[in-house]
PLY file of the C-alpha trace (Angstrom):
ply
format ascii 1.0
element vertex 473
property float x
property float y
property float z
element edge 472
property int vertex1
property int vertex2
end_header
136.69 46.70 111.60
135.98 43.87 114.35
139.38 42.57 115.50
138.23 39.21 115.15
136.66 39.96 111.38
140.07 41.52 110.51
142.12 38.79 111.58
139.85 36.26 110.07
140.34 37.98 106.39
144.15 37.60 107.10
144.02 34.51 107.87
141.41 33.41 105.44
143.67 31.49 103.43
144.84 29.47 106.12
141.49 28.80 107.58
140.21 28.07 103.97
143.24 25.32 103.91
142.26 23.64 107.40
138.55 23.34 106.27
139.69 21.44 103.03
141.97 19.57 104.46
139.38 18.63 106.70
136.47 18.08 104.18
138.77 15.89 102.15
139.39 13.54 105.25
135.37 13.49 105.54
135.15 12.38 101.85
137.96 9.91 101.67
137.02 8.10 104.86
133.50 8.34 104.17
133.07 4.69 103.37
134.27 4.09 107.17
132.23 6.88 108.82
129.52 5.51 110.83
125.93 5.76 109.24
124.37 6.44 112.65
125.22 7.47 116.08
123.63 8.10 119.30
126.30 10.12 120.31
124.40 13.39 121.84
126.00 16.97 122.38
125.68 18.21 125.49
124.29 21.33 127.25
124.14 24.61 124.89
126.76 27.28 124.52
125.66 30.72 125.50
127.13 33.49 123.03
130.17 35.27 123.95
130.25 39.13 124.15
134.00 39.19 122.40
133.46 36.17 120.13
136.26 33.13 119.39
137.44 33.65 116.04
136.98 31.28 113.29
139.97 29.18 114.10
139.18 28.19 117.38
135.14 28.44 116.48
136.02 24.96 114.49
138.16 23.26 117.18
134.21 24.32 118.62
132.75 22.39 116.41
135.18 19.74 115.67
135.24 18.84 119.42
131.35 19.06 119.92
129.74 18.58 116.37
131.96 16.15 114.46
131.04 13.09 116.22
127.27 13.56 114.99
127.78 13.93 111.49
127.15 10.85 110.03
127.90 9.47 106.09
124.31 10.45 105.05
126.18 11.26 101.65
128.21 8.00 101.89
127.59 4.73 99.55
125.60 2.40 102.83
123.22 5.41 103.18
120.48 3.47 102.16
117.26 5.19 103.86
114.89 7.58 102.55
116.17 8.16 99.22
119.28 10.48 99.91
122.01 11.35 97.12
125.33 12.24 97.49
127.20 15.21 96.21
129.72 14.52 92.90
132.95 16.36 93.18
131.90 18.45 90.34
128.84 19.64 92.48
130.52 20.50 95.53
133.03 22.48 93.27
130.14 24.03 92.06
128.51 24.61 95.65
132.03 26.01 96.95
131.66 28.65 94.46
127.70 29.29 95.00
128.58 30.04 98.71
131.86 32.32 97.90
130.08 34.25 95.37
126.82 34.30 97.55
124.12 35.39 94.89
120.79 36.30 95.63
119.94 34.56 91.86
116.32 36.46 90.49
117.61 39.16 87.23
118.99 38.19 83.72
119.36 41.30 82.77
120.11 45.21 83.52
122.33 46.54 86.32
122.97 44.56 89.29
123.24 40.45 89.82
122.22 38.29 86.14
123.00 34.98 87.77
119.76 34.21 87.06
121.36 33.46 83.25
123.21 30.53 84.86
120.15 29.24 86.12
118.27 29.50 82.79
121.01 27.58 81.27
121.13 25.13 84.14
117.16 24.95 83.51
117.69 23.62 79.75
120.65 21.11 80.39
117.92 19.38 83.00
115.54 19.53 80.16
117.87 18.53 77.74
118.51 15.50 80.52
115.21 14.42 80.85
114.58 14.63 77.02
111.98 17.41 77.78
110.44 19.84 75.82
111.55 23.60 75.66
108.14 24.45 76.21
108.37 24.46 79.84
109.58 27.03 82.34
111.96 25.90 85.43
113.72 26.84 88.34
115.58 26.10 91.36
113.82 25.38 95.05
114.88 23.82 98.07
113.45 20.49 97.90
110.50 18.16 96.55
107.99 19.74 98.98
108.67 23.38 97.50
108.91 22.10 93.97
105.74 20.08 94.21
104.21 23.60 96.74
105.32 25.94 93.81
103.62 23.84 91.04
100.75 22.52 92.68
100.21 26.92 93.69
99.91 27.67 89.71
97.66 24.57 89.70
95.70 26.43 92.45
95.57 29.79 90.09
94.29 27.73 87.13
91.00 25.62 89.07
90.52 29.48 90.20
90.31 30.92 86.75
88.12 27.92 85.56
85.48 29.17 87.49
85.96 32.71 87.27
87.84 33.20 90.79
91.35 35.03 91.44
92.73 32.76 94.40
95.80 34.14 94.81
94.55 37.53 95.52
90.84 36.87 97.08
91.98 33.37 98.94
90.41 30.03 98.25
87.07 30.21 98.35
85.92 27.07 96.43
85.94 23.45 96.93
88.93 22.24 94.33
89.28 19.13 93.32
92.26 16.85 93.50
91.95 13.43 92.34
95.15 11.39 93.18
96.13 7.81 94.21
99.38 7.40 96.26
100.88 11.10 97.24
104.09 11.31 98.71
104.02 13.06 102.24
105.58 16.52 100.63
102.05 16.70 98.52
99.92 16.74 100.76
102.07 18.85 102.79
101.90 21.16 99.99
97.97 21.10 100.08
97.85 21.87 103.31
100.23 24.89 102.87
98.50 26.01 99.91
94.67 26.20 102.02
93.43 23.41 99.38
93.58 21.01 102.66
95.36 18.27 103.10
92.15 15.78 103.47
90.48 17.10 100.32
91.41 14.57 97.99
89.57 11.93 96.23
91.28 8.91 96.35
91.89 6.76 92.92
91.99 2.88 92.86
95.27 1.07 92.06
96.14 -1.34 89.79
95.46 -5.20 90.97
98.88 -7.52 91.18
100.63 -5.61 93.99
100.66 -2.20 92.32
100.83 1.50 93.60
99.82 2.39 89.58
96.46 4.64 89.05
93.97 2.71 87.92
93.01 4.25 84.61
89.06 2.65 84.74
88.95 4.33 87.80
90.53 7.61 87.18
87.83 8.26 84.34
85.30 7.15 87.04
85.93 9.58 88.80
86.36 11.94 86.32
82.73 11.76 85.01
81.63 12.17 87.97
82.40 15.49 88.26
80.29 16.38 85.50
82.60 18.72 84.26
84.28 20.20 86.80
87.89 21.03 86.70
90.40 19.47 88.76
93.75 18.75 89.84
95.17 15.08 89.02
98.50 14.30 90.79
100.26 11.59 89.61
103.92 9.10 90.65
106.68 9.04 88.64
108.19 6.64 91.24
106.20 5.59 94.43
108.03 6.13 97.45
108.16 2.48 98.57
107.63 0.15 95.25
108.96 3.00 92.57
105.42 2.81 90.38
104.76 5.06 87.75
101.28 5.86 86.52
101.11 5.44 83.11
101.57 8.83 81.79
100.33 7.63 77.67
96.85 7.01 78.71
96.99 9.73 80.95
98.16 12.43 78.00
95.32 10.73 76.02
92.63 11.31 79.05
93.95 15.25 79.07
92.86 15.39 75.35
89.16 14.81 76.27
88.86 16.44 79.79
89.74 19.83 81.64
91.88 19.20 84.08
95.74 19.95 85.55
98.27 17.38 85.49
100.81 17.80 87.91
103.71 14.75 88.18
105.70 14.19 91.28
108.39 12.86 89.68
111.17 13.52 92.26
113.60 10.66 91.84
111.99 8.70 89.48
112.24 10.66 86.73
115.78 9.79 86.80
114.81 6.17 84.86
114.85 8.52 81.63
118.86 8.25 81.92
118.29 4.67 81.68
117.91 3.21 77.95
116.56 -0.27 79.52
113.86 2.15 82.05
113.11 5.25 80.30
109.71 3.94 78.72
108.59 4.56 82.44
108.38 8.33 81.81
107.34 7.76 78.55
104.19 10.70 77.94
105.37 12.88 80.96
106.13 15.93 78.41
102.15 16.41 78.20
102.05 17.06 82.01
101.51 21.05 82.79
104.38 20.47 85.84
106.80 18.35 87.09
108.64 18.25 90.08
111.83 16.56 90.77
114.53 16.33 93.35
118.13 17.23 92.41
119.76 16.48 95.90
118.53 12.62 95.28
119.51 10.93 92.11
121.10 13.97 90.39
124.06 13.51 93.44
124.46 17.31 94.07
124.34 18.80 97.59
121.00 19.34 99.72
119.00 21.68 99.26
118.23 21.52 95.87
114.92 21.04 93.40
113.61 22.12 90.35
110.28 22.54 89.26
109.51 22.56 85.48
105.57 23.88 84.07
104.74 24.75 80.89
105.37 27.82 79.74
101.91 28.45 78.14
101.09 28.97 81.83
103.46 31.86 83.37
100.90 34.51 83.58
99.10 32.14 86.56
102.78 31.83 87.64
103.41 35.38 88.25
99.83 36.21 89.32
100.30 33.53 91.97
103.70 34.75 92.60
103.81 38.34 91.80
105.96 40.75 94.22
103.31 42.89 93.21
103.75 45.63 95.67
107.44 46.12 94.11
107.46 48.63 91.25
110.81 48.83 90.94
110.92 45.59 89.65
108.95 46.45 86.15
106.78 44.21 84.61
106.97 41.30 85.24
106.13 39.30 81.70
108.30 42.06 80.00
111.96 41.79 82.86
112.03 37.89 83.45
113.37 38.01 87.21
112.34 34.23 89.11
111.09 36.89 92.10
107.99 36.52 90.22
108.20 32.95 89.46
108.41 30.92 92.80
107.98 31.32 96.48
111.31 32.70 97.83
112.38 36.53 97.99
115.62 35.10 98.74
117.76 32.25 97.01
121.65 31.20 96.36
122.88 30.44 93.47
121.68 26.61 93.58
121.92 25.99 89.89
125.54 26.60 89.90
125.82 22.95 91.65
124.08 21.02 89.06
125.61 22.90 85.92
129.01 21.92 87.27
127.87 18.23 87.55
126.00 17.99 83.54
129.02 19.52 82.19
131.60 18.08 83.69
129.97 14.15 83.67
127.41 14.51 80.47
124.41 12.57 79.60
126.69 9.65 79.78
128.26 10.07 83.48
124.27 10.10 84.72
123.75 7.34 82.63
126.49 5.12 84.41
124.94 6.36 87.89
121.67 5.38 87.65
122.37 2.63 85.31
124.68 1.21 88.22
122.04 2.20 91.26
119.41 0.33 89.55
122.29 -2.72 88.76
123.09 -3.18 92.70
119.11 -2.59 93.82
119.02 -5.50 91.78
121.81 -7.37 93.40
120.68 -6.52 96.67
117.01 -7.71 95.38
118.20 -11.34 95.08
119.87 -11.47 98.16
116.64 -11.05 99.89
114.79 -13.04 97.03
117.55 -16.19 98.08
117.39 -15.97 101.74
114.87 -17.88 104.01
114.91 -14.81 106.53
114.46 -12.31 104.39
110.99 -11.81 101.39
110.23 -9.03 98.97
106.61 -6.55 99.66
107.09 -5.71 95.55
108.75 -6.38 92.86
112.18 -4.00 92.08
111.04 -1.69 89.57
113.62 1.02 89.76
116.04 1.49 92.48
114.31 0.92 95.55
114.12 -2.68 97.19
110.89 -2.95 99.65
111.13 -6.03 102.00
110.56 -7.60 105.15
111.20 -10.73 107.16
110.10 -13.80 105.85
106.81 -15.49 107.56
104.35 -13.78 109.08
105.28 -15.17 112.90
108.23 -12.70 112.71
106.37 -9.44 111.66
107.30 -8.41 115.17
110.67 -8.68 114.72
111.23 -6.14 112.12
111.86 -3.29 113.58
114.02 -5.00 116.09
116.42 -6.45 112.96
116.57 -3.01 111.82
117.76 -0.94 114.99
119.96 -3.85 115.37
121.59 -3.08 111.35
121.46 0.51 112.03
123.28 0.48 115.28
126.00 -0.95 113.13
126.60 2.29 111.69
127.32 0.15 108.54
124.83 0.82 106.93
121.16 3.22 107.09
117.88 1.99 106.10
114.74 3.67 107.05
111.28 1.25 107.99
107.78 1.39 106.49
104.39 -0.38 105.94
103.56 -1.51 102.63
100.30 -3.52 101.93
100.11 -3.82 105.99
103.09 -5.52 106.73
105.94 -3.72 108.61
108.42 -3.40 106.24
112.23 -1.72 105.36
113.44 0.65 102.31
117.11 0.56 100.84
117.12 3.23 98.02
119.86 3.58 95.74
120.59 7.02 94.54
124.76 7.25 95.85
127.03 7.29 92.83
129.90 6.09 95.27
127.86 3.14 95.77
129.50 -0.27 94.60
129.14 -4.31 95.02
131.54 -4.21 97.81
128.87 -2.24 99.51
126.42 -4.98 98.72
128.43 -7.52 100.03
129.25 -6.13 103.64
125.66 -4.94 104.07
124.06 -8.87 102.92
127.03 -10.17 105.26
125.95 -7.76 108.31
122.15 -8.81 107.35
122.87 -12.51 107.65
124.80 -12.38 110.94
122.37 -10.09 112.78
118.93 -12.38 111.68
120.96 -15.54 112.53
121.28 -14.20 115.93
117.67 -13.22 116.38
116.33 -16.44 114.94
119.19 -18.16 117.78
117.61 -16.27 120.28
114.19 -17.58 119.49
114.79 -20.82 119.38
116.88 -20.62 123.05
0 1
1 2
2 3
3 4
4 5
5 6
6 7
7 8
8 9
9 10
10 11
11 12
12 13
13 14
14 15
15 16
16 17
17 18
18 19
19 20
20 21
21 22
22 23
23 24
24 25
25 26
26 27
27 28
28 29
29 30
30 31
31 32
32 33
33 34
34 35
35 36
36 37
37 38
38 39
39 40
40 41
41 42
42 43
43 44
44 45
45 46
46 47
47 48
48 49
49 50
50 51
51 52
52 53
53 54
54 55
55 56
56 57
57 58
58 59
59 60
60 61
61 62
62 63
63 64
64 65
65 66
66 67
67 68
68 69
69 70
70 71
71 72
72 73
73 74
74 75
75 76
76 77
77 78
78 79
79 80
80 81
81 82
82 83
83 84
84 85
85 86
86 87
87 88
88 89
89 90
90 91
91 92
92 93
93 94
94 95
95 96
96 97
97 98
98 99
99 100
100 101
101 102
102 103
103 104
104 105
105 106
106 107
107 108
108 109
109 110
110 111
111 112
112 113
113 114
114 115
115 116
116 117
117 118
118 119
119 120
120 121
121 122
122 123
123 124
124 125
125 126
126 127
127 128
128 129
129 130
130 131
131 132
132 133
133 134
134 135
135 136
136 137
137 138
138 139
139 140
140 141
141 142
142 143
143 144
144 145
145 146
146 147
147 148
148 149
149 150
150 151
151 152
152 153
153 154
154 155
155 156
156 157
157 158
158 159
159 160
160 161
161 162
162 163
163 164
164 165
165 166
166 167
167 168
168 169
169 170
170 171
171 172
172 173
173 174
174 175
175 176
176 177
177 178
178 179
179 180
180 181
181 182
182 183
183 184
184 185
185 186
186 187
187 188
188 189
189 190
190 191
191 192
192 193
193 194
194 195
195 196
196 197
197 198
198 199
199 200
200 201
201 202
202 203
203 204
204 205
205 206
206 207
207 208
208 209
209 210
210 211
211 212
212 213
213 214
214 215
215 216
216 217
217 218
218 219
219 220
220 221
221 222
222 223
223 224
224 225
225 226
226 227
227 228
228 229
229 230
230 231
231 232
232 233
233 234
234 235
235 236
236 237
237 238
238 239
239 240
240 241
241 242
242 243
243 244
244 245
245 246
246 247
247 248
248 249
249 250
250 251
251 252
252 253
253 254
254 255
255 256
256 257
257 258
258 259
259 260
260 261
261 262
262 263
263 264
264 265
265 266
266 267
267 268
268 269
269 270
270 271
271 272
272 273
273 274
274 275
275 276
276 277
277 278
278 279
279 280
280 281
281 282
282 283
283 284
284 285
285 286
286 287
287 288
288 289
289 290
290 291
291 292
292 293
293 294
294 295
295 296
296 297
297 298
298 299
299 300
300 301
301 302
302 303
303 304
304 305
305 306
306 307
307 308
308 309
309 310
310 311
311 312
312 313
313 314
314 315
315 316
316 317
317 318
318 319
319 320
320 321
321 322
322 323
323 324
324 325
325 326
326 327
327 328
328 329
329 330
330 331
331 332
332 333
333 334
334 335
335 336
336 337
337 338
338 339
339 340
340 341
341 342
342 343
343 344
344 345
345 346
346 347
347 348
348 349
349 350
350 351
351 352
352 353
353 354
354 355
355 356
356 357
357 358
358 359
359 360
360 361
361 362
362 363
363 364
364 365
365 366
366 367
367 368
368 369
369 370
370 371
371 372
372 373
373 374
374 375
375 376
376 377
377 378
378 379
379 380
380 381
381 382
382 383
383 384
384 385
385 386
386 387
387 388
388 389
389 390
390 391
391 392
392 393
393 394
394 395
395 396
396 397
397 398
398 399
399 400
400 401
401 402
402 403
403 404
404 405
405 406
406 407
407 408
408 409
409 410
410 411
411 412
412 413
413 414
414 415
415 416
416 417
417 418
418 419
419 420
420 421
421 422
422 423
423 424
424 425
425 426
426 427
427 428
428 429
429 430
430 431
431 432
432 433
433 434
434 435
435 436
436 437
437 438
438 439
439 440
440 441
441 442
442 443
443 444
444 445
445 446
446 447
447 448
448 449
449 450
450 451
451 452
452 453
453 454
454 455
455 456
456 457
457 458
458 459
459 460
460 461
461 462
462 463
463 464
464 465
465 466
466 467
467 468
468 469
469 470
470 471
471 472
């Protein structure tokens, strides 16, 4: 054995120890640990022939690395729409990595971790008061749940019209009909050869909405004259947190062909809200939904699910099929998730988020989001009671879309914001909504409290005083 391998298993207890010790200092002081930096490492290390050793590869890291890592996970971590990671979770994700499970069988000889993940698979159903009727599993992120879906969605338009696309290649127009994609959509599209320009746009709602506009949607339908198609719909807009209103949709499904695919990556959350779950009310009719675990569920990165309906796992396994494997069997007769979704190779990423149900319950998300959406709120009125500071929407969810007040200081936007960043305080991430520049604070961090409200709206108010100071000097 490799001297340095040998000693590392000695040692492995001790090295364990240090790396605790060390993630414990992250997570206690995480509240303090800047939310940017432009601190940059410099030069790159060339490998060595003999190698370091794990103890002094993290002194390595420690001295180089460290200083880059910022609270991303933390409770002021405020852009894009980034969880954090529940100590259950990272129990859970301690054990994925020590066990290291490549998760695909449920049964025979050999790895069945794949039973874990069916389990997992009906506590998130179970969560999001879904029906059993619809087959899940674990991905990386929104992009691959909404690329694996949106890929059986592919299958079906193919069938429709007598075409096998998975194993002849696209080689019809397909329709997608959709109103406000997120970015990891039309990623997908791209990725999937339906192209990421072949969509036909749907009207919103009037009254500063990012809704489907029903009228419309059937507007386009009929003119199709029949053809199938694709219709991709919010649950939760990236910047306003709309949600398409899935009972008329359900009711438009019972008088057309078509499939109904829901990017529901955070905002299907509002379900674990009693005051918000009408939001998702009618999203069981969908034939898939994606959502994002590593956002509002608080478990570690990288980690989706994607749920469709179970009526449709033949297109899931022709799309999927390792079909040049015949040890594997048949597929429809020994379940294995090889034939299911994209990746040959996956770790045990359920484990994560059955730690977190169990140990926290339908109750422990409730509190979470019930408290995100509280202090989105809070936050909400501090903007809605400054003079500096206006809303782009209304707060619908969790996710409060402003700008500065007056349109004279449009300009000045993006300056306030590197200015808050810089802080390390605090992380928000810009955008344009309605064509104003604008900035995003999403809350998704179960750490998050009103303490964090007040040092952010205190930060806020010192840094726009200055700017407006400097204007009028």
């Amino acid at each position: 054995m490799n001297e340095h391998l040998k000693n590392d298993l000695i040692a492995l207890d001790n090295l364990l120890e240090k790396v605790k010790e060390q993630g414990l200092e992250y997570l206690n002081n995480i509240s303090e640990r800047r939310t940017s930096t432009k601190n940059i490492t410099s030069g790159i290390l060339t490998l060595s022939v003999n190698g370091l050793g794990t103890a002094e590869t993290l002194k390595q890291f420690n001295s180089r690395f460290d200083q880059i890592i910022v609270s991303s996970s933390g409770p002021r971590f405020w852009g894009f729409v980034t969880g954090g990671s529940t100590p259950a979770s990272i129990v859970g994700d301690w054990l994925t990595t020590i066990y290291d499970q490549n998760t695909f069988a449920t049964q025979g000889q050999g790895d069945i971790s794949a039973s874990i993940e069916l389990e997992t698979i009906q506590l998130l159903l179970d969560l999001f008061e879904l029906p059993n009727d619809f087959l899940g599993g674990f991905v990386t992120g929104a992009t691959m749940s909404n690329f694996t879906c949106l890929a059986v969605a592919r299958q079906w338009i193919g069938k429709e019209i007598g075409k096998d696309f998975a194993k002849e290649g696209v080689s019809e127009n397909i329709n997608i009909l959709t109103a406000i994609p997120h970015s990891s959509v039309v990623k997908s599209l791209s990725l999937l050869g339906v192209g990421s320009n072949n969509i036909i746009k749907i009207k919103v709602l009037n009254d500063n909405r990012e809704a489907i506009d029903i009228s419309d949607l059937e507007k386009k339908i009929d003119e199709l004259r029949g053809e199938p198609f694709i219709l991709i719909s919010s649950g939760g807009t990236v910047n306003t947190v709309d949600f398409d209103d899935f009972v008329a949709i359900a009711k438009l499904k019972e008088k057309y062909n078509f499939w109904w695919h829901i990017d529901a990556a955070f905002g299907g959350f509002a379900v674990c809200s009693k005051a918000h779950k009408y939001l998702v009310e009618g999203w069981e009719n969908a034939d898939s939904i994606t959502i994002d675990c590593h956002k509002w569920l608080n478990v570690p990165y990288e980690n989706a699910v994607f749920f469709v309906k179970e009526k449709h796992k033949h297109l899931q396994v022709e799309t999927f099929q390792n079909s040049n494997a015949p040890y594997l069997g048949n597929p429809l007769e020994n379940f294995s998730y090889l034939n299911f979704l994209p990746e040959n190779s996956r770790r045990l990423k359920a484990l994560p988020v059955w730690f977190s149900l169990l140990a926290y319950g339908r109750k422990g998300y409730q509190d979470i989001v019930e408290n995100c959406i509280l202090l989105a709120n809070q936050f909400g009125e501090f903007i809605n009671n400054s003079n500096y500071f206006e809303l782009l929407a209304p707060i619908r969810l969790n996710t409060v879309c402003f700008t500065l007040a007056g349109k004279e200081n449009q300009q000045k936007v993006i300056t306030f914001l590197t200015l808050l960043n810089d802080t390390g305080k605090v992380f928000m991430t810009p955008t344009i909504y309605n064509g104003k520049n604008g900035i995003r604070a999403a809350f998704v961090n179960w750490r998050t409290t009103e303490n964090d409200i007040e040092i952010v709206t205190k930060l806020m108010t010192e840094i726009i005083n200055k700017i407006m100071q400097q204007v009028i000097e």
